[in-house]
N, C-alpha and C positions, 0 to 999 in steps of 0.2 A: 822619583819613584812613582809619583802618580801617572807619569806618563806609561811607563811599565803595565801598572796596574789597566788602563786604560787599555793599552794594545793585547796583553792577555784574556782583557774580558770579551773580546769581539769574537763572532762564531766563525767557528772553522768552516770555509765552503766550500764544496765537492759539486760540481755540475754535471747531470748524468751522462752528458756526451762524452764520447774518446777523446776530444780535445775540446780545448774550450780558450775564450782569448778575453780580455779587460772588459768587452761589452755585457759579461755573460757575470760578473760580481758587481758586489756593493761594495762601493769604496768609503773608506771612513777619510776624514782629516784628523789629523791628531798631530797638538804641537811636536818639534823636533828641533833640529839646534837651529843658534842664533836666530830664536823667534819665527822660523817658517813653521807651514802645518804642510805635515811629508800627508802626502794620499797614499794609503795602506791597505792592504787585507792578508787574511789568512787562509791560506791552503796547503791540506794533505804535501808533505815532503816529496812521498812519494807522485804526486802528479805534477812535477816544477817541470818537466818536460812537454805534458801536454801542455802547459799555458804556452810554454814558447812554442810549441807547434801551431796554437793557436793565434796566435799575437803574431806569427813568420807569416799567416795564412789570411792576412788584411785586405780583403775585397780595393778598398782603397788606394791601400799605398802596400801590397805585396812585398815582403824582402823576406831576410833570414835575421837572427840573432846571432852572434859568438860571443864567446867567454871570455871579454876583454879583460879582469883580473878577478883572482879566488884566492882563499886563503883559508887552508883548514887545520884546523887542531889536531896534532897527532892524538889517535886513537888512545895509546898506550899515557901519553902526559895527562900526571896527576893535578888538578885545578880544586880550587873551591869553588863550587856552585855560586853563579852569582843570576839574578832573574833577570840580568841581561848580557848576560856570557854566551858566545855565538861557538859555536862546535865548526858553521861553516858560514863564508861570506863567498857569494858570486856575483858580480856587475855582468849584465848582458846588453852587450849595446848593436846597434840598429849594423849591420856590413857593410853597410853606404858612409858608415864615419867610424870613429869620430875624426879623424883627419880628412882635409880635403884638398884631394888632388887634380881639384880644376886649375883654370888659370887662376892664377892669384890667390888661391884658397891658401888654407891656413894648418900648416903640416907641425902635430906637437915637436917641441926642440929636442925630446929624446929619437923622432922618427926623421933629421933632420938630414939623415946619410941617403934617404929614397932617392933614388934617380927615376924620374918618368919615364918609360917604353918609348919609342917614335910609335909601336902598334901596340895597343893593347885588346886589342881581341881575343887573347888568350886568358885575360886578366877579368875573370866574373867579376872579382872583388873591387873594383874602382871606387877607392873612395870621394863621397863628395859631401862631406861634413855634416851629416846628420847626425844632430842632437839627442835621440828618443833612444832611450837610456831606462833602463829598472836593476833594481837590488834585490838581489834573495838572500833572506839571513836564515839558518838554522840556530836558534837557539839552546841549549844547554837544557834551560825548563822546558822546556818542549820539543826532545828530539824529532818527534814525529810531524811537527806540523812548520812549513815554511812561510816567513813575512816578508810579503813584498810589495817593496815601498815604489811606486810607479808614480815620479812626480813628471817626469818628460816624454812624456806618451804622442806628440805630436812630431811627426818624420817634417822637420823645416832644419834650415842651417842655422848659424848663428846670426841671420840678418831677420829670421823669420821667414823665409820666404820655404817654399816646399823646394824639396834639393833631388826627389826622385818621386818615379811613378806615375799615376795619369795626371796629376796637377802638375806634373815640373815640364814643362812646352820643351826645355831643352833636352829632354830625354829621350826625347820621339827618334824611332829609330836606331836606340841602343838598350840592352842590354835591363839598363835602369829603369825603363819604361816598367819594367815585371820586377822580376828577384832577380838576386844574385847570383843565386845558384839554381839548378834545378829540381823537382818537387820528389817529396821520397819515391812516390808511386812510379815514377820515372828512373831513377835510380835503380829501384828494386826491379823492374822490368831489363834493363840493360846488364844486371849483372846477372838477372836468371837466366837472357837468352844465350850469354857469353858462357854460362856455366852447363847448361846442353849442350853445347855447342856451336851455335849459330853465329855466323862469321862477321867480323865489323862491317864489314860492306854491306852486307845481307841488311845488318840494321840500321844503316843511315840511310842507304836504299829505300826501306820499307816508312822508315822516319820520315823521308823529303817527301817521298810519294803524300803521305798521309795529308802532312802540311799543305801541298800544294791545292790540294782537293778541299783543306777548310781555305782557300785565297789568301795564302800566305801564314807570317807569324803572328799569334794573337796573345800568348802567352809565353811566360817563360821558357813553356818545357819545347817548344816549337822552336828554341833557337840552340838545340842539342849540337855539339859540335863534332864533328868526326876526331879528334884532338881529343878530347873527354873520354869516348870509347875505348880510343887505343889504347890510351894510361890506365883504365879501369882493366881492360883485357892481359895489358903487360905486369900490372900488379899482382892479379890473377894466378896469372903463368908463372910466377915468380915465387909465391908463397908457399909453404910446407906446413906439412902438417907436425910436422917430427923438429917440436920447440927445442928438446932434447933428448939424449939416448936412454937416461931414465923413462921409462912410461908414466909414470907419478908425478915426477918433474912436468914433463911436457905438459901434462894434463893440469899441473897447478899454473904451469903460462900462463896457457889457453884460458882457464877460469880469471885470472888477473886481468887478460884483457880484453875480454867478454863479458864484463859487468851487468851489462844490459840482458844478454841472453841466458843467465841464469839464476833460477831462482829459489835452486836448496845446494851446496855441496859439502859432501863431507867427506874427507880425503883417505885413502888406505889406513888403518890400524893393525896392529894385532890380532884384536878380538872383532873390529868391525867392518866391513868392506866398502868399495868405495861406495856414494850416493852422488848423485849426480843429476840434476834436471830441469833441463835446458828447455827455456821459450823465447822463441823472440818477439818483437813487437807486432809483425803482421799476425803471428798462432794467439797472441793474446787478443788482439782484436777479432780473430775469426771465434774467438770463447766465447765472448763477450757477449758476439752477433748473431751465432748460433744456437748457445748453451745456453742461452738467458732461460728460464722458466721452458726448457725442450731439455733432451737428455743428452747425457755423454757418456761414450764406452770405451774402456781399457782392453788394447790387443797384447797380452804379455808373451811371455817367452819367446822373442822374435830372436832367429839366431845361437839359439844354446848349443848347436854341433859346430856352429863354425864360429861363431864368435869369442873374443877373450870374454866378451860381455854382453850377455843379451839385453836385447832391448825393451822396454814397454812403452806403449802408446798410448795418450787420451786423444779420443777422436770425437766433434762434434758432426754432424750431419747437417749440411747445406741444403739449399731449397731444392734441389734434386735427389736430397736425400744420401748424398756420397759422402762419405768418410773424411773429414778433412784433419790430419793432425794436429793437434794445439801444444802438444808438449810431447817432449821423448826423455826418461827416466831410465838413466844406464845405471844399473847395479848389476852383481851378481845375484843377489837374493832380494827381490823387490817386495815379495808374497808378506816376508817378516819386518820390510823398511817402510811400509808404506804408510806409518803415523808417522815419521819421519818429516816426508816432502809435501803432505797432503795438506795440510796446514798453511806453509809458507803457499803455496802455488792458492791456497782458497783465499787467501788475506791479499795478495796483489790482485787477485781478479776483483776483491771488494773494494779496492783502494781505488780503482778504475772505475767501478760503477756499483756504490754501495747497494743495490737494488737487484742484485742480480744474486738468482737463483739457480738451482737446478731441479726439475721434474722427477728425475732418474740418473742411477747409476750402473749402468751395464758392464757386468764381471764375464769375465770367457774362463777364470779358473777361481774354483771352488777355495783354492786355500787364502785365497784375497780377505784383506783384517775389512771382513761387513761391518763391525762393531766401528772403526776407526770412520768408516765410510760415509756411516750412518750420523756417527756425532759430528764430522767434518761438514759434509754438504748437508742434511738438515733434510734428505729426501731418502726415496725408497731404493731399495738395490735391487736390479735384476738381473737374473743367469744367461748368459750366451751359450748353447749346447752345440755351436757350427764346430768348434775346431774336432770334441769328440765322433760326431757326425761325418767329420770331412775325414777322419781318421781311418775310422770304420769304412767309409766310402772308397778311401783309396786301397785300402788292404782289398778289401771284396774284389776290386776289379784285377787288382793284381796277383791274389791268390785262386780263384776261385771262375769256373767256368761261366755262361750266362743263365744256364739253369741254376745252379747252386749259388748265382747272386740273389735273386730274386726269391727264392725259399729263406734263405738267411736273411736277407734285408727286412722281409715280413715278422722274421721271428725277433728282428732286434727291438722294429716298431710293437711288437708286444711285450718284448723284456722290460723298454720304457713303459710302459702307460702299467707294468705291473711293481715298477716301482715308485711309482707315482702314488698308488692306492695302494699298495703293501706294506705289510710291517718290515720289509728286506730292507738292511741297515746294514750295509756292507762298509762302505768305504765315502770318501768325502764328497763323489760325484755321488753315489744314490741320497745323502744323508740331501745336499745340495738341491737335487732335482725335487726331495720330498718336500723342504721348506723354501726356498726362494722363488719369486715367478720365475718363467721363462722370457725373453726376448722373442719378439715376432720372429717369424724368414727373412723377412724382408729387413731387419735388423742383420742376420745374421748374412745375410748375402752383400750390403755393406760392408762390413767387418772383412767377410772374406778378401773382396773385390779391393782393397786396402793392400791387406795382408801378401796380395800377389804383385800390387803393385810395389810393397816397400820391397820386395825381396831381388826383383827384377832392379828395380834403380839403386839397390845396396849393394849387392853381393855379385854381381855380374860384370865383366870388361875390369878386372882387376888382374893384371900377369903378374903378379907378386903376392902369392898367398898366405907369406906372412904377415901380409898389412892387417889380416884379419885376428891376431894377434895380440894388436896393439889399439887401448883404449883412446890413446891422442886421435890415429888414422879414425876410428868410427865417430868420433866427437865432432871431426873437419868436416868429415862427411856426408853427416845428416847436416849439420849448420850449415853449409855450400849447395854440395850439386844436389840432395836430395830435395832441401829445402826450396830449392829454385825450378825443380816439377813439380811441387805441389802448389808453387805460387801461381807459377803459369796455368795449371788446369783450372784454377779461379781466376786466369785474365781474360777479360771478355773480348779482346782481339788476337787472341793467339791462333786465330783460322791465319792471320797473314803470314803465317811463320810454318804454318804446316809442312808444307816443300820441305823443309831443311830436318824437320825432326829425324830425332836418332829413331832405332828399334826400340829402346829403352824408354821413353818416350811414350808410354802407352797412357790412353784415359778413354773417357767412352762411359757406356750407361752401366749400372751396374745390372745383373741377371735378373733382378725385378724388373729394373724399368723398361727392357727390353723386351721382357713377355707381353707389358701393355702394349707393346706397339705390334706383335703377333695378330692377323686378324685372326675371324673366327673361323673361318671357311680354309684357312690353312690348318685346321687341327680336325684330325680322322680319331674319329672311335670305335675300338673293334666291340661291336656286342657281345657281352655274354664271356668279356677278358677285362684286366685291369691296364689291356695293353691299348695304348693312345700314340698317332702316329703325327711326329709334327714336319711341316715342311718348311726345311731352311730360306732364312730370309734375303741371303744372298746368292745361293744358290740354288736356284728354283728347283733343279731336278735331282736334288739329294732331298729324302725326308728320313729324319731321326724318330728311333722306336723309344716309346716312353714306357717300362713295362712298371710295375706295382706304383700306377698314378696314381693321385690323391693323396699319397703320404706323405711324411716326411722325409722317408728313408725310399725313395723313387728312385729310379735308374736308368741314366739317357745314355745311346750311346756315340754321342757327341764328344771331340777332344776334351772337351771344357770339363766336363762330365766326370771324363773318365782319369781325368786326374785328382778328381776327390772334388770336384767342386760343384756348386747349386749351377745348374745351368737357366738358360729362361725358358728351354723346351719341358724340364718339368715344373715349374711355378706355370704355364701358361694352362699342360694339360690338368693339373690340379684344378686350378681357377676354374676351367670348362666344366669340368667332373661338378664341382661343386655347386655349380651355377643351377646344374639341371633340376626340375622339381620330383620330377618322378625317381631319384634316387635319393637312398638314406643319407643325412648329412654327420659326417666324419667331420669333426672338429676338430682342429689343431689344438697344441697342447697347452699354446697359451690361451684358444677359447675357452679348452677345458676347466683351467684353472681360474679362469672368471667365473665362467658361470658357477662352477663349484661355493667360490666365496662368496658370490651371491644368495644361494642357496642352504650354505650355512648360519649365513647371517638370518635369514628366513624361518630358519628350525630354532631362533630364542625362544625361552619362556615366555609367556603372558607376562613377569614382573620386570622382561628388559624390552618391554616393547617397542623405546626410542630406535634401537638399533635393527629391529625388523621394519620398522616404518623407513629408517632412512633405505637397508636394503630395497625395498621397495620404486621409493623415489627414486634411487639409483637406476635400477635397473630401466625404467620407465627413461628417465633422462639419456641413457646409452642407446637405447630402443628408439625414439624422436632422432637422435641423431643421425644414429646409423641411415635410417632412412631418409633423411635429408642426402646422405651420399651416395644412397644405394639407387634412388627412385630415378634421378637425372641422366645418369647412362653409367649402366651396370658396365659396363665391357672395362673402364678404369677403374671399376670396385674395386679394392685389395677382396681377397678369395676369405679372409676371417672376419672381415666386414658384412661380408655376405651369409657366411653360414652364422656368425652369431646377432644378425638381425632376425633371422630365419627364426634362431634355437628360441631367440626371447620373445617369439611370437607364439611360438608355441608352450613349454614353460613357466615364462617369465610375466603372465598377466595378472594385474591388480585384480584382488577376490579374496571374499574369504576362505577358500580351497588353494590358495597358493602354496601352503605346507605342503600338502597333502599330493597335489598335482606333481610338486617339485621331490617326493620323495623317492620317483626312479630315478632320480638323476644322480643316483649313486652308481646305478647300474653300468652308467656309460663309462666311468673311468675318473671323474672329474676331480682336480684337489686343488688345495691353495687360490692363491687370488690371481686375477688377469693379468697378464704381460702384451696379450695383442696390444694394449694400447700403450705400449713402451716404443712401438713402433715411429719414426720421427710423422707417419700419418697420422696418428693419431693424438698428436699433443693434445688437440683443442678439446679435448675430452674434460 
C-alpha cells in the first residue's frame, strides 16, 4: 500500500509543448516487484499520445511505437474500487522489436511461423530486437491521469549493443538508419494531395526531385516509396462514405472509428437532435497556435438550403490573417446546443496546453448562448455584422439600379449608426448591435473569404444531389477532401503542386490584404463625389468605380463585389479617403464604439475616480501604440488604426477638460466599447 500511496502522491505533468518525450519529466523511482524500482511519472490520460509522439520523435535514435499488448476493462463491468485497479493497461514497444529478424536474432516462440522475405524493401517494419519498451496504466482512482512506468528507455538489443539509428554502423543505408515509418507531416501531405487530386506520379516525381536537390536521402521521409502511395491512393478510391443505409447508423460507424476526430456527440433523439463536433489533430494544433491569447470566430449556418445539416465553423486566424478552421459542429440547431460541445472542445484544448486562452469570441449570429460563451472561454464576445451586410449587398445589386444602390446603401449606413445610439429595440440584431462590440472589416472580410471557400470545395462537383441529404456523406467530407485544402493552403511548399490544382482549389489573400498591396497612385478621386476610381491589378486597362467610399456599405463594381462580397477595391479607397487630412474623419463602427466606452468611462463621478483614471491611462496607452504603427509607413496602416489615432489626438488628451472636451462625442454616433481591436491586428493591444 505504501507503494500505492507513494505513486499517487507524485505531481501530475503537463509540458506546454504539442508533444513532449522522457527528456521533458521528472522521473521518480519507486519500489515495484521482486525488489526492482520501476522509473515512473504521471501524466494527463488524455496526452499518452503526445508522449509517444514525442518519444517516436528521438533526435538520436528516431523510430515509431505500436501497441504490442492492451487490456481494458469493459466499461459496463461492475468492480470494487481498488487504488490499484487499472480500467486500462497499454505496452508500447520500440518497431525495430521486440523480435529480431537479423541473422541469428532471436524470434519469440509464439512468432515462430515468420518466414523472411528474400526482399524486404517493402517491409518498414524489420525487426531487429530492440528492447525500449514503457507501460501506461489508467488507473481506476484516477481515471484522468496515466502512469508510466519507463524502465527500458535505451533502443540496444539484448546484447546491449544499439540495434538501429545513427549508432548502429550496420544500419547505414537502410531504412533503420531513420524510422520505421514515415512522419505524420508526410503522411498527411500524401493523402491531402491524393485527396485533390494530384496523381501518384505527380508526387513521387515532385518527392525525388526535392530529395535530389538536398544530395540524396537524409531522413526517413526522403525514402518515400512509390509502393506506399499507391496503397494509400487505392485505399482512398476504395472507401465509402455510406457505413450503412440507415443515416444514424452510418454516422454512429463513423463516430466508432473516428475516436480521435471527435470531440462531443450526441446521436438522434426524440426530443433532441443530433450534435456532432469533429476536430482532428492538425485543427487542434492549428487552435492551440493560433488562438492562444488572439481570438476565434464562429461561421454558423453554412448550408441550411441545401444541407440535411448545416454546418458551423470555429475559425482561428494565421499570420496572414486567414481564416483557418479548427472544428466543424454539424447539428441542426446549434444556436440552442452550444453549452453542449463548448465545454468538452474547451477542456481538450486545456489538456493539450493548460495556458491557453482566448482574447475574443467572434459571433456572426445574434442568437449564439453569449452567456454559455462568456462562462466557457473566460473572454469577451464580439458581433460579426459581414453576413447581414453581404445580405443586403447582394439584394441591392440584384434588385436595384446603380442609382438606387448607392441612395439605399447611404440610407442603411444611417439606419445602423441610428440604432446604435437609439432607443430602436426591434429585434435580436438591433438588440445585438446596441450591446455587443462589433468585429473589425478586416475581421469580417476573413470570415467572408472562408465562407466562399468552404462552399466551393463542399457543395460543388457532386452529380448526385442527394448526397446532400445525408449526414454520413457531409461528415466524410469535411474530414477527407475538404480537410485536405485547408491543410495544403498552410503547406509551405504547395507552390510545387500548383500545375495540377483543380478550379476548386482556390486560396489567395484575403480582400484586406490585397488592398495593402494596391499602390497609391492606382487610386483616382473625383472631387467634390464620394465616387473613387480604382485600377485593377491585373488588368491594367480596366479600373473599377468605387461609389459611396469610406463606408461600410460601399459599392464596387467589380465581380467580387457584386456578388455581395467586401472587395479590396473598396477597403483600399476607404483607407485613402481616410488617410487624407484635409477631410472630416468617419470612423468605423467599431472605432465608434471604442472611443464611446472610452468616453463613458471619462463622464464617472469624482467618488469613482479609479475608473476614469484607468479610462485615461487606456486611452493614452492605445494612442503610443497606434503611433508606433502609424508613424513607420502609413500605406500598411489598417484605415481604423489611422482614424482612431487621429480621433484620440484630438479628444482623447490627459487634462483636466477631458470631460468637458469629450462631451460632443455624443454627437458623432458613438456607443458600447471597441472591436477594432478584435481585429487579429490588433491582438497586441
Amino acid at each position: 500500500m505504501a507503494r500505492w500511496d507513494e505513486i499517487l502522491s507524485l505531481p501530475v505533468q503537463n509540458p506546454p509543448t504539442l508533444d513532449f518525450s522522457a527528456g521533458d519529466l521528472v522521473w521518480s523511482k519507486v519500489e515495484g516487484w521482486r525488489d526492482n524500482l520501476d522509473r515512473l511519472a504521471l501524466i494527463p490520460y488524455a496526452r499518452v499520445d503526445d508522449f509517444v509522439r514525442g518519444e517516436s520523435a528521438n533526435k538520436d535514435c528516431p523510430t515509431r511505437f505500436h501497441v504490442e499488448a492492451r487490456r481494458r476493462r469493459p466499461p459496463q463491468a461492475s468492480c470494487k474500487q481498488k487504488v490499484d485497479g487499472i480500467l486500462e493497461y497499454i505496452l508500447y514497444w520500440c518497431s525495430f522489436g521486440p523480435d529480431d529478424h537479423r541473422k541469428g536474432g532471436i524470434v519469440r516462440p509464439s512468432r515462430n511461423t515468420y518466414v523472411p522475405k528474400k526482399k524486404n524493401a517493402g517491409r518498414p517494419n524489420t525487426k531487429r530486437g530492440c528492447t525500449c519498451h514503457f507501460i501506461v496504466k489508467r488507473l481506476i482512482a484516477e481515471p484522468t491521469v496515466a502512469l508510466v512506468i519507463y524502465n527500458q528507455d535505451k533502443h540496444i538489443d539484448k546484447m546491449g549493443l544499439p540495434c538501429h539509428g545513427p549508432q548502429d554502423k550496420k544500419a547505414e543505408g537502410t531504412r533503420a538508419m531513420f524510422a520505421p515509418y514515415i512522419s505524420e507531416d508526410l503522411r498527411l501531405r500524401v493523402w491531402s494531395l491524393l485527396y485533390v487530386g494530384v496523381s501518384v506520379e505527380t508526387i513521387m516525381q515532385r518527392h525525388n526531385e526535392s530529395v535530389e536537390k538536398q544530395g540524396g536521402p537524409s531522413n526517413r521521409d526522403h525514402l518515400l516509396t512509390h509502393r506506399y502511395v499507391r496503397r494509400q491512393e487505392r485505399s482512398m478510391r476504395r472507401s465509402t462514405y455510406q457505413l450503412d443505409e440507415d443515416d444514424a447508423v452510418s454516422i454512429g460507424l463513423w463516430v466508432e472509428s473516428h475516436q480521435s476526430h471527435v470531440f462531443f456527440y450526441e446521436d438522434f433523439s426524440d426530443t433532441d437532435p443530433l450534435v456532432l463536433g469533429i476536430q482532428t489533430e492538425w485543427q487542434l494544433q492549428q487552435m492551440i497556435r493560433f488562438g492562444n491569447k488572439r481570438l476565434m470566430a464562429s461561421d454558423s449556418s453554412f448550408g441550411p438550403n441545401k444541407l440535411k445539416h448545416p454546418v458551423q465553423t470555429l475559425l482561428v486566424f494565421n499570420s496572414e490573417n486567414k481564416a483557418i478552421p479548427v472544428a466543424w459542429i454539424i447539428t441542426p440547431r446549434f444556436a440552442s446546443t452550444a453549452h453542449k460541445w463548448m465545454r468538452p472542445l474547451y477542456n481538450r484544448v486545456r489538456s493539450k496546453d493548460p495556458n491557453w486562452m482566448l482574447a475574443g469570441f467572434i459571433v456572426d449570429d445574434p442568437s449564439m448562448d453569449i452567456l454559455t460563451i462568456r462562462d466557457v472561454f473566460q473572454c469577451s464576445v464580439l458581433l460579426s455584422f459581414w453576413r447581414v451586410r453581404h445580405s443586403w449587398h447582394k439584394n441591392l445589386v440584384k434588385r436595384c439600379t446603380e442609382t438606387e444602390r448607392v441612395q439605399i446603401s447611404q440610407q442603411l449606413g444611417l439606419i445602423v449608426d441610428k440604432i446604435r445610439t437609439g432607443p430602436l429595440n426591434i429585434g435580436l440584431w438591433t438588440t445585438a448591435l446596441r450591446t455587443i462590440p462589433l468585429a473589425s472589416q478586416e475581421t469580417g472580410a476573413a470570415l467572408e473569404f472562408y465562407h466562399n471557400q468552404l462552399k466551393v470545395r463542399l457543395l460543388l462537383n457532386e452529380k448526385d444531389s442527394d448526397v446532400y441529404q445525408r449526414a454520413d456523406w457531409l461528415v466524410d467530407k469535411l474530414g477527407t477532401k475538404v480537410h485536405s485544402y485547408f491543410w495544403l493552403d498552410e503547406y509551405s511548399e504547395k507552390d510545387y503542386f500548383a500545375r495540377y490544382w483543380k478550379d476548386e482549389w482556390i486560396t489567395g489573400l484575403t480582400s484586406w490584404r490585397k488592398a495593402l498591396k494596391i499602390p497609391d497612385s492606382d487610386v483616382i478621386l473625383e472631387e467634390g463625389t464620394s465616387c473613387v476610381r480604382v485600377i485593377n491589378q491585373v488588368d491594367r486597362d480596366k479600373v473599377h468605380l468605387v461609389r459611396n467610399s469610406g463606408s461600410q456599405f460601399a459599392l464596387c463594381d467589380c465581380k467580387w463585389a457584386e456578388m455581395g462580397n467586401l472587395c479590396e477595391h473598396v477597403f483600399k479607397a476607404s483607407k485613402l479617403i481616410l488617410e487624407k487630412e484635409n477631410m472630416d474623419l468617419h470612423p468605423s463602427t467599431t472605432v465608434s464604439q471604442y472611443i464611446q466606452a472610452l468616453l463613458e468611462m471619462l463622464h464617472c463621478p469624482t467618488n469613482n475616480s479609479l475608473i476614469r483614471d484607468h479610462a485615461v491611462s487606456l486611452s493614452v496607452l492605445v494612442h503610443k501604440k497606434l503611433d508606433s504603427l502609424v508613424a513607420p509607413d502609413s500605406r500598411s496602416t489598417p484605415m481604423d488604426q489611422l482614424v482612431l489615432s487621429k480621433i484620440l489626438q484630438k479628444r482623447m488628451m490627459v487634462g483636466p477638460g477631458v470631460a468637458e472636451q469629450s462631451s460632443s462625442g455624443r454627437e458623432t454616433g458613438c456607443t458600447a466599447m471597441d472591436v477594432d481591436l478584435s481585429s487579429p491586428l490588433y491582438g497586441t493591444f
